[in-house]
C-alpha positions as CSV (number, residue, x, y, z in Angstrom):
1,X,-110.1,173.0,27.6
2,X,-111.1,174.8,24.5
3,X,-114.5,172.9,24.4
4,X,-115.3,174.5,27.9
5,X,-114.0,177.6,27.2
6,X,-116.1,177.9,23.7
7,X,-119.1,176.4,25.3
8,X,-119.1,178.5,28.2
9,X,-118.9,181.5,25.8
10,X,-121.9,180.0,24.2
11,X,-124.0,178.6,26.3
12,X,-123.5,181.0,29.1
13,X,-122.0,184.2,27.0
14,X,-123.7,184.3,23.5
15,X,-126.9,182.7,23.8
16,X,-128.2,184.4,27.3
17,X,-127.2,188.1,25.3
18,X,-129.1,187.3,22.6
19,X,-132.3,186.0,24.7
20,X,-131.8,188.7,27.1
21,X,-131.7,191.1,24.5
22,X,-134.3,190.0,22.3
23,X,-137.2,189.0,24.7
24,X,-138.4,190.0,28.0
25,X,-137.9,186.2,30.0
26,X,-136.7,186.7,33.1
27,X,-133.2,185.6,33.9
28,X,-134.3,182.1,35.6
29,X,-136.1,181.4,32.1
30,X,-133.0,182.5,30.3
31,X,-130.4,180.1,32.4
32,X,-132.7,177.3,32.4
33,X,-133.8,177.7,28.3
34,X,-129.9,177.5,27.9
35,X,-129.2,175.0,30.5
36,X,-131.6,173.1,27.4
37,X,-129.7,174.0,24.7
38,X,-126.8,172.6,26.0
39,X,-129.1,169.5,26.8
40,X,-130.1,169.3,23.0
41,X,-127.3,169.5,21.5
42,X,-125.5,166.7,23.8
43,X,-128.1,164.5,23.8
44,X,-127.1,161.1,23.0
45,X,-129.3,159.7,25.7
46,X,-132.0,160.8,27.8
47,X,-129.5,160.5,31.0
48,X,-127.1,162.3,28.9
49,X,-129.0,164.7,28.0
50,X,-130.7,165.2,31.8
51,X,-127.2,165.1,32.6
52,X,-125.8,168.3,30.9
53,X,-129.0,170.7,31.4
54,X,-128.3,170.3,34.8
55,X,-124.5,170.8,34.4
56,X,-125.3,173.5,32.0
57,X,-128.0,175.6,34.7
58,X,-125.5,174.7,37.4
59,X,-122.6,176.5,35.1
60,X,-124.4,179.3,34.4
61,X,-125.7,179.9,38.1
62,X,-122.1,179.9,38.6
63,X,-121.2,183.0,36.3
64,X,-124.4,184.5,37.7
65,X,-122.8,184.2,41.4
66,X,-119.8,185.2,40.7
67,X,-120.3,187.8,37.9
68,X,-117.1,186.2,35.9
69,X,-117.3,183.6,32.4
70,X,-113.7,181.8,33.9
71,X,-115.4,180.4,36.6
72,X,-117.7,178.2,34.6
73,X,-115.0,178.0,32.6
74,X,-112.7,176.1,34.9
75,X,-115.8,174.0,36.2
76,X,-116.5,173.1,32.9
77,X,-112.8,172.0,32.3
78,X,-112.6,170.1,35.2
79,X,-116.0,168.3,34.5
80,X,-115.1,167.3,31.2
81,X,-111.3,165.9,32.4
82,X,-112.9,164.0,35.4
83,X,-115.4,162.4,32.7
84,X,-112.3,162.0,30.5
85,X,-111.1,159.9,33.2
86,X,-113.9,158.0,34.6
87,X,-114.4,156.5,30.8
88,X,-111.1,156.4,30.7
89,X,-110.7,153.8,33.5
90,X,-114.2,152.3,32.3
91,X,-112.4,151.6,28.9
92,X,-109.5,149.8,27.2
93,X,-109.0,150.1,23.9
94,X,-112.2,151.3,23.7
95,X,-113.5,148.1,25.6
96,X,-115.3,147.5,28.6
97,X,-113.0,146.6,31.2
98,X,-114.0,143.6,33.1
C-alpha cells in the first residue's frame, strides 16, 4: 500500500505539477510523459515496461475523472496485490510451479 500511495503522489501528484507548471504541454502530453516515467523506472522488460505506462496513463486518467489522488490510489493497491498474487501462485519458494 505505501508503494501505491507514494507512487501515485509521484507519478500522478508531483511530477504532472511540476510539468504543468514548468512548460506549456497540454494535459494529454503531461499524463502520457508520466505514464513514461513510470514505464522507465519499472522497466525490467520491454512487456514490463509497456505494461506500467499503460497502467500508469490509465491511473492518472483516473485522478483526472474523478478529480481525487485516492482513487488511483486504491487502483494502484489493488493492481499491485492481484500481481502479488498471480506470482504468488506462479511461484514456490521462489520456483516455478509445475
Amino acid at each position: 500500500m505505501i508503494v501505491s500511495v507514494s507512487e501515485e503522489c509521484g507519478f500522478r501528484g508531483f511530477l504532472p505539477l511540476i510539468l504543468a507548471t514548468h512548460t506549456s504541454l497540454p494535459t494529454a502530453a503531461i499524463v502520457v510523459l508520466s505514464g513514461i516515467f513510470c514505464g522507465v523506472l519499472h522497466a525490467v522488460s520491454l512487456a514490463y515496461f509497456l505494461n506500467a505506462t499503460l497502467n500508469g496513463i490509465f491511473f492518472h486518467c483516473l485522478l483526472l475523472s474523478t478529480g481525487n489522488i485516492l482513487v488511483p490510489m486504491v487502483a494502484h493497491a489493488v493492481h499491485n496485490a492481484f500481481a502479488l498474487v498471480h506470482c504468488h501462485l506462479k511461484t514456490s519458494g521462489g520456483e516455478p510451479v509445475k
